[in-house]
C-alpha positions in Angstrom: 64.7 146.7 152.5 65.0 149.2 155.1 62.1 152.1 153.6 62.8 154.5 156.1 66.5 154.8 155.6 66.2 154.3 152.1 63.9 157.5 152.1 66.6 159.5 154.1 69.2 158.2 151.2 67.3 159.5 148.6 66.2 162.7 150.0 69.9 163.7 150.4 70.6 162.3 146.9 68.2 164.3 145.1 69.3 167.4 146.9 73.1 166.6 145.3 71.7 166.5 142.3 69.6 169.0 142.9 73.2 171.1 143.5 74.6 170.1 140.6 71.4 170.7 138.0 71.6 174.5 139.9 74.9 175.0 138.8 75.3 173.9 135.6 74.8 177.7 134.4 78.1 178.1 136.0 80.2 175.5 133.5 80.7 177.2 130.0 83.6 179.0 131.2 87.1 177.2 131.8 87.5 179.4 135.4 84.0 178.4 136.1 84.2 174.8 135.2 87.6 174.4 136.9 87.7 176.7 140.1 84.2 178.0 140.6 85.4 181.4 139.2 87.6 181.8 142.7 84.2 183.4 144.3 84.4 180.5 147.0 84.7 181.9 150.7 87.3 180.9 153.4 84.2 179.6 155.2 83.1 178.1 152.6 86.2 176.3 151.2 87.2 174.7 154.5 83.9 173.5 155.0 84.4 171.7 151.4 87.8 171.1 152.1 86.9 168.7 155.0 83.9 167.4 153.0 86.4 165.9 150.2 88.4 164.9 153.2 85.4 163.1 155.2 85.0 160.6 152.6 84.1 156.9 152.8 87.6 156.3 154.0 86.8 158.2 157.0 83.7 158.1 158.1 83.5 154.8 157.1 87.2 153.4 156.8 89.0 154.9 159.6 85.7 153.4 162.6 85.3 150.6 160.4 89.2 149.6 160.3 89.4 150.6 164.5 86.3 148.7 164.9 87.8 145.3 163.4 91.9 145.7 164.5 91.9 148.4 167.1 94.7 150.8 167.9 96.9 150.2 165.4 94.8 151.8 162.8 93.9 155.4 164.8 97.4 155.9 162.7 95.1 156.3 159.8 92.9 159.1 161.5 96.3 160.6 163.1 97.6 160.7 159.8 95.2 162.3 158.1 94.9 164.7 160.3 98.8 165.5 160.8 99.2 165.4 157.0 96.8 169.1 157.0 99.7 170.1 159.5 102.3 170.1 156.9 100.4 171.2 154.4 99.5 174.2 156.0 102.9 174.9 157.4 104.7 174.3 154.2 103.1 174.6 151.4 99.3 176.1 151.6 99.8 179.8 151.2 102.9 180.3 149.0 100.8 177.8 146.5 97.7 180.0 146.2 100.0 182.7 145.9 101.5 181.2 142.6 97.5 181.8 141.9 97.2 178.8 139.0 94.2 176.1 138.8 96.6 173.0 139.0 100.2 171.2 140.3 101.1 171.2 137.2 100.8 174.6 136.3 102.8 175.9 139.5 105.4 174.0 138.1 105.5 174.9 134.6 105.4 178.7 136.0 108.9 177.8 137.2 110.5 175.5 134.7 108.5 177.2 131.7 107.4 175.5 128.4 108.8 171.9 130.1 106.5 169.4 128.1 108.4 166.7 130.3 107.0 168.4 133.1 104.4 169.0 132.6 103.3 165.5 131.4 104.8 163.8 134.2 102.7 166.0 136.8 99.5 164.8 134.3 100.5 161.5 134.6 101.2 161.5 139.0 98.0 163.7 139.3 95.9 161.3 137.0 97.3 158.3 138.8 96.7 159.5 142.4 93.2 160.9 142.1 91.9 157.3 140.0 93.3 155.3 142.6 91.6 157.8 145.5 88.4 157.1 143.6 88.4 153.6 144.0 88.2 152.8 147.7 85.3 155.6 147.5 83.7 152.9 144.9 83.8 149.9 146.8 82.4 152.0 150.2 79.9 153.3 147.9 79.1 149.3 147.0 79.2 148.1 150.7 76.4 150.9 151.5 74.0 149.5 148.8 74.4 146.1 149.7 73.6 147.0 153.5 70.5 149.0 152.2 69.4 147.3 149.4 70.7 144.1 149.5 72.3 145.0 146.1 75.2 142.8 144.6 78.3 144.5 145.2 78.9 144.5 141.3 75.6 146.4 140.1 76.0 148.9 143.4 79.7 149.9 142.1 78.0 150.4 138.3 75.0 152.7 139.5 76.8 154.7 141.8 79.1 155.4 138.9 76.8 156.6 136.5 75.2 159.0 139.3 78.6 160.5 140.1 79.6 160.6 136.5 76.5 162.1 135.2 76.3 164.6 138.3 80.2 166.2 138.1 80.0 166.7 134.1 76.7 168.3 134.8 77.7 170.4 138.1 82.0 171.4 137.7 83.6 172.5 140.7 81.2 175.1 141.6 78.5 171.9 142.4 80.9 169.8 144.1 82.2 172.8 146.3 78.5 173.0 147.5 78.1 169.6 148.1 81.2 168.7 149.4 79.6 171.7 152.3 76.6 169.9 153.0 78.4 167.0 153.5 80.9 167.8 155.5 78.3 169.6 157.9 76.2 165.9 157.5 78.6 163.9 158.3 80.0 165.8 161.2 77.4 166.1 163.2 75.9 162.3 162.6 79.4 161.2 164.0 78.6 163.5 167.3 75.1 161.9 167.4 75.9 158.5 166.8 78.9 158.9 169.8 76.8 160.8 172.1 73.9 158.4 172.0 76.5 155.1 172.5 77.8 156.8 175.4 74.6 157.4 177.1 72.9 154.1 176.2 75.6 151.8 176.4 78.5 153.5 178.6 77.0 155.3 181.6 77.9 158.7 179.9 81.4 158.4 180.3 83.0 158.1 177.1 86.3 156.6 178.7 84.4 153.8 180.0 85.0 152.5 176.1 88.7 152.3 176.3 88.2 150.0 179.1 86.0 148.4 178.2 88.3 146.8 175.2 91.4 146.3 177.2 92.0 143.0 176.7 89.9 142.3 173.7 91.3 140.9 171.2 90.3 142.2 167.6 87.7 141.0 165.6 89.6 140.1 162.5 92.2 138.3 164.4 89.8 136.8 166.4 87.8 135.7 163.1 91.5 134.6 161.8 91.9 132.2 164.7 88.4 130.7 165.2 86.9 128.7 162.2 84.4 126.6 163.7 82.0 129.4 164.6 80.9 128.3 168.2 81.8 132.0 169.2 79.0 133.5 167.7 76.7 132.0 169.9 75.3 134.3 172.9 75.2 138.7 173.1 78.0 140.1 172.7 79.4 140.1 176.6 79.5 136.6 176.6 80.9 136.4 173.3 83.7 138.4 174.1 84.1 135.9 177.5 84.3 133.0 175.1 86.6 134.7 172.1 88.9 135.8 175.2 89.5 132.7 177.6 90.3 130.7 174.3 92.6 133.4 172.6 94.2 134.2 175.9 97.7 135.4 175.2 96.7 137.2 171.9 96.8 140.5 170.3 94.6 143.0 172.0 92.7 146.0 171.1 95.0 148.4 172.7 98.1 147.0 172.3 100.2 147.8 168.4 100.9 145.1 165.8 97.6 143.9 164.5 98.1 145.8 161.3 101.6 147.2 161.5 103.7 144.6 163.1 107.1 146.4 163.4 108.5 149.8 163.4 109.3 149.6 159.4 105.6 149.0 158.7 104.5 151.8 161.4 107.0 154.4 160.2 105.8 154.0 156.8 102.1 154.6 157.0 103.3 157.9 159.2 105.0 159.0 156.7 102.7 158.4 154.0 99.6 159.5 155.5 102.1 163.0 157.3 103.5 163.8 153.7 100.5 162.6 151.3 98.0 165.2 151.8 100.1 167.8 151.2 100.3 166.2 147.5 96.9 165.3 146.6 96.2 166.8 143.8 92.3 167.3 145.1 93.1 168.9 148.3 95.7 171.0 146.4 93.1 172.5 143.6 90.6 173.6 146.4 93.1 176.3 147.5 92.6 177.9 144.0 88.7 178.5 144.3 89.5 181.2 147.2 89.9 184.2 146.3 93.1 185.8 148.2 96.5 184.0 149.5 95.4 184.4 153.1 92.6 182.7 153.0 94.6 179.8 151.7 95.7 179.6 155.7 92.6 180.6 157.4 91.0 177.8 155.4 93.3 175.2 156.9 93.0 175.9 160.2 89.3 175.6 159.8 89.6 172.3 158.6 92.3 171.5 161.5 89.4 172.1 163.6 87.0 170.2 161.6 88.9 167.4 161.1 90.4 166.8 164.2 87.4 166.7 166.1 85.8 164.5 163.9 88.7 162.0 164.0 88.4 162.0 168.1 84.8 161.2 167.6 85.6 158.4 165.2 88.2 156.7 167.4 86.0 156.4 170.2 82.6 155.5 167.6 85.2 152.7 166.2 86.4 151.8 169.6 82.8 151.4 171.1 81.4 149.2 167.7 84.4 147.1 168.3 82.4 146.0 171.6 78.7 146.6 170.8 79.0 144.8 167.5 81.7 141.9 168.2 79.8 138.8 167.3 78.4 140.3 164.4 82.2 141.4 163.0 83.3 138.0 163.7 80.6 136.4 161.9 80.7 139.0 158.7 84.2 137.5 158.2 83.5 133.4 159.4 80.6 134.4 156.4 82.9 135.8 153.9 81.0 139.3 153.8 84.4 141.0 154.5 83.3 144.2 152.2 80.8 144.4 155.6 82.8 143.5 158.1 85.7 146.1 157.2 83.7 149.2 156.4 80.0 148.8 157.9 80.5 149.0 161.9 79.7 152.8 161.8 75.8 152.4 159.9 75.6 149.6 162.2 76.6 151.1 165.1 73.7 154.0 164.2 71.3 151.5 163.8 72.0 149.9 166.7 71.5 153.3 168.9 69.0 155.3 166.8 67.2 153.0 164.5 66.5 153.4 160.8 66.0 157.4 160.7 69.8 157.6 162.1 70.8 154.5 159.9 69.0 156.6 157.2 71.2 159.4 157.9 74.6 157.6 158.5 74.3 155.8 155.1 72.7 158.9 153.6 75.8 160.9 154.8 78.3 158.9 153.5 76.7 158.0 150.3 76.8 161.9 149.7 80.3 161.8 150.9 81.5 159.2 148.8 79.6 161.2 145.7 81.3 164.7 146.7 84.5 163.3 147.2 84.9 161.1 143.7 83.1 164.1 142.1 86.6 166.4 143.6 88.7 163.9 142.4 87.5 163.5 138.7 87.3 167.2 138.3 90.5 167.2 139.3 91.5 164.5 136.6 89.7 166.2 134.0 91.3 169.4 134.9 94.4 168.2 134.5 94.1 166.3 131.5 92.7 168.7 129.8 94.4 171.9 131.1 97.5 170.8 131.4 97.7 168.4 128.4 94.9 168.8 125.5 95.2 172.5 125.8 99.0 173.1 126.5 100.4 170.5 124.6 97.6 169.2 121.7 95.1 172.2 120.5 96.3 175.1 122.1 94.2 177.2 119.9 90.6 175.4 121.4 87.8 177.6 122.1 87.0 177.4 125.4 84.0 175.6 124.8 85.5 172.8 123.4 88.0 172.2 126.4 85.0 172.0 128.5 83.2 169.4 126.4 87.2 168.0 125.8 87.1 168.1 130.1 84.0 166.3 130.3 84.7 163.8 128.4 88.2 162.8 130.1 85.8 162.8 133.4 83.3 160.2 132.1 86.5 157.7 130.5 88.2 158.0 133.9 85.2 157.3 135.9 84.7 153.9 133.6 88.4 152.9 134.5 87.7 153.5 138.4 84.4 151.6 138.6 86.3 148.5 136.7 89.4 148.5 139.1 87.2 148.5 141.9 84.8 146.0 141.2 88.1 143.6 141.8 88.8 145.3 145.4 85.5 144.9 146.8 87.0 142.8 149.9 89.3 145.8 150.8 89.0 148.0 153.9 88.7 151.8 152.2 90.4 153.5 154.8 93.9 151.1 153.7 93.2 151.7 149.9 93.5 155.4 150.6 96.3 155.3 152.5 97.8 153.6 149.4 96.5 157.0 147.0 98.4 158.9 150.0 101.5 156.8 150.3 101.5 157.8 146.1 101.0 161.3 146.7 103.9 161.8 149.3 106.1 160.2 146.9 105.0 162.3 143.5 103.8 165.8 144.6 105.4 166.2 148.0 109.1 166.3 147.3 108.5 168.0 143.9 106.4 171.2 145.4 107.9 171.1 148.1 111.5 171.7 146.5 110.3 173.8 144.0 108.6 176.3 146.5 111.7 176.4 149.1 115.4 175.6 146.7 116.4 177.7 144.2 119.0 175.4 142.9 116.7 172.8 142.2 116.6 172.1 138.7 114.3 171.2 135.6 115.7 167.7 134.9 116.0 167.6 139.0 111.8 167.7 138.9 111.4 165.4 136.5 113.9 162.9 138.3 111.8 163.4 141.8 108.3 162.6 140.2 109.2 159.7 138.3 111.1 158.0 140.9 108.1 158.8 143.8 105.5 157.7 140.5 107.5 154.2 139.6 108.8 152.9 143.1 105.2 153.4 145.3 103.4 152.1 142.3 105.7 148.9 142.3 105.2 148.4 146.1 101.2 148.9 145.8 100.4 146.5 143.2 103.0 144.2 145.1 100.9 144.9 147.9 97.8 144.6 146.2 98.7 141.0 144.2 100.3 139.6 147.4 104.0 139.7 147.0 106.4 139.9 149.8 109.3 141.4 148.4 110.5 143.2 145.6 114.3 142.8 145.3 115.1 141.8 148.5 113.4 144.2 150.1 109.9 143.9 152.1 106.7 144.9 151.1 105.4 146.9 154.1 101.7 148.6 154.2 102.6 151.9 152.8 105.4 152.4 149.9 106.2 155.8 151.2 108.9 154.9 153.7 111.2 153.8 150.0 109.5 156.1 147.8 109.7 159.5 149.2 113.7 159.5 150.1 113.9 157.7 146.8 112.6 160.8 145.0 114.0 163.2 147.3 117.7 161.7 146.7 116.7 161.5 142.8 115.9 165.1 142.9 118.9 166.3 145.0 121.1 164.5 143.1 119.8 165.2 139.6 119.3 169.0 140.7 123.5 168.8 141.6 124.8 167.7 138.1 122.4 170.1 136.5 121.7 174.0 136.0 118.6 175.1 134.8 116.8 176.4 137.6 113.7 177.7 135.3 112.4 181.1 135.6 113.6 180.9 139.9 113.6 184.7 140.6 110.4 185.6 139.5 108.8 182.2 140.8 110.2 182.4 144.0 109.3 186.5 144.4 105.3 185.2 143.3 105.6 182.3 145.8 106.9 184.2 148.8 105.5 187.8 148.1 104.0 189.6 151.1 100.5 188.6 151.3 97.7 191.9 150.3 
């Protein structure tokens, strides 16, 4: 057991749930509970907007997935970062200007007293944010068993309890905190980790790491090809001398197809990663804790900025473990550790350049992230459940009180289901479980907001159509995925569903829009949407 990393972990976790005890004054009211009361700065709200966004898929996904296939998977931190793009050019500011505390709502301020609707928003939004929780889970589990030497199983069931018991304690205005001190964490123990690899290991140059993996080829493939384990002998040079002159010919680091093999595969993780955050329905809530449309926008850019330089840090961190940590990748997978092996080469990397204290703070960062971020995505969940179901369709009449405790209690059920389904995923790379939740969320929110903000002839039945073709044809393609199949009526499974999902609900809800007419309350929706900002 590593004491002085394990100190670090704790420290940070008891100042999360020092947050969260703190701010429990602030969740008897719904507005409270829900969106902090809207008193959350620009400042503020970006800073938590790239917290839930820094999660375990990227701090520890995105370096960890580079680290083990190389190129091929900056997609995922090119994605994510393009997807804030499109949010903020199409959708950010005339959402907040609807000014409601859900998808769902927007929505239902259009096509008004839909209960088909607004049910089938509940359902995409539920479905999205569990299966976003997951891959935080199993990061969450890796962590432990690096720290503690915890079985995956009992990490996945204490980390659930602490998130579970912190969010129904905390509400949004605890997990807006957090998710701050987090992203501010994280952030800057990327810069450190980077900055010491380069000056220890790459003669302060950071491009010496890009060529120093031209020609390598990938530690999963390489782990693929060689099963009697005489390449783990020697540092990690002459490893790489071995692993090369017998896989001569092979994939390489920086050359496409070790993950996506062809353009079909490649064109749909772009999509699904370009279009997906503009429908998560996480990301989407956080612009209803500020308090005016314009800081909707100056909110994104900040996290533009955030982001992107984090994601340049992480490509380069990913690149560089790829080569400092070879042998040991290699042998995580010969050993069947592949939970290690696909999301560890960042803490490893850390402890390889600064010891325990900046292990402590690498795994003490992302175990905060991973806590912040499932904590945005159940409050979320309960929101929605309970918002925009209990109270709109069930007991109306509820004091507000009792939607809280109703809100709460959605949050613990949902967090049970979570830490079940990923207790069967622990061998999963995070980073490509999310892109799954995003390949969902481009299919399901995407083309219905998106419509809805910018057609005026789309239609109440048109909605509908869109959600539950995006819902039913990328959850068909990720459990076919997920179980293994190759095709699902003839045609392939490919990494992401997006590239059949989204035109599929587009074309459902162009076409449905066309042999319908009611366009819902348009006038006034679309005056709300696109009125001149104060």
């Amino acid at each position: 057991m590593n004491i002085v990393a394990l100190t670090i972990v704790l420290a940070l976790v008891t100042i999360t749930i020092g947050v969260a005890w703190y701010s429990r004054r602030w969740t008897r009211t719904t507005s409270e509970f829900y969106v902090a009361g809207q008193k959350i700065s620009w400042v503020q709200n970006a800073l938590a907007l790239t917290g839930d966004y820094l999660s375990a898929a990227s701090f520890l996904g995105v370096t960890g997935a580079i680290a083990i296939l190389g190129i091929d998977r900056t997609w995922d931190a090119i994605g994510y970062f393009g997807g804030y793009i499109v949010l903020l050019a199409l959708l950010a500011v005339p959402l907040r200007k609807v000014g409601k505390f859900t998808a769902s709502e927007i929505l239902t301020t259009r096509f008004r007293a839909s209960k088909t609707v607004r049910t089938s928003a509940m359902i995409g939004s539920t479905v999205i944010s569990s299966f976003y929780i997951v891959p935080q889970l199993v990061g969450a589990g890796a962590l432990m068993q690096i720290l503690l030497g915890w079985d995956y199983v009992i990490s996945v069931l204490i980390i659930g309890v602490i998130v579970i018991t912190y969010v129904v304690m905390g509400g949004m205005r605890a997990t807006t905190y957090n998710a701050v001190i987090q992203a501010i964490v994280l952030w800057f123990a990327m810069l450190i980790i980077l900055l010491l690899t380069v000056v220890l290991f790459f003669d302060y140059n950071p491009l010496n790491i890009i060529d120093s993996v031209s020609g390598l080829v990938p530690p999963e493939v390489a782990a693929g090809m060689i099963s009697d384990g005489a390449a783990l002998e020697g540092n990690y040079y002459e490893v790489i001398e071995e692993v090369t002159n017998r896989l001569t010919g092979g994939e390489t680091a920086l050359v496409p197809g070790a993950f996506a093999p062809d353009w079909m595969n490649l064109f749909a993780l772009a999509i699904g990663l370009a279009f997906g955050t503009a429908g998560l329905p996480h990301v989407l809530k956080r612009y209803y804790t500020v308090d005016k449309p314009k800081d909707a926008r100056t909110s994104t850019i900040g996290v533009l900025f955030s982001i992107g330089t984090f994601y340049i840090m992480a490509i380069f961190a990913g690149l560089a473990a790829m080569v400092l940590l070879y042998p040991d990748l290699i042998g995580y997978f010969q050993a069947g550790e592949d939970s290690i092996a696909q999301n560890m080469a960042i803490p490893l990397l850390a402890e390889l350049v600064g010891g325990d204290v900046l292990l402590g703070i690498a795994i003490g960062g992302a175990f905060c992230a991973i806590l912040s971020t499932i904590a945005g995505l159940l409050m979320t969940i309960g929101t929605t459940l309970t918002h925009d179901y209990y109270m709109e369709l069930i007991e109306p009449n509820a004091s507000e009180k009792k939607e809280v405790f109703v809100a709460k209690l959605s949050i613990i059920a949902t967090g049970i289901v979570a830490v079940l389904i990923a207790l069967s995923l622990g061998d999963q790379n995070v980073s490509f479980l999310v892109t799954l939740a995003f390949g969902i969320a481009a299919s399901v929110f995407f083309p219905v907001l998106f419509m809805s903000v910018w057609w005026k002839k789309y239609t109440r039945q048109g909605a509908i159509a869109t959600m539950a073709t995006g819902l039913i044809i990328s959850v068909i393609f990720v459990v076919a995925h997920l179980i293994g199949m190759t095709s699902v009526l003839g045609l392939p499974v490919l990494i992401n569903p997006a590239l059949y999902s989204l035109p599929g609900a587009l074309i459902a809800g162009i076409v449905v829009s066309l042999l319908t007419d009611d366009v819902g309350d348009v006038d006034r929706f679309m005056a709300l949407a696109h009125r001149k900002e104060e």
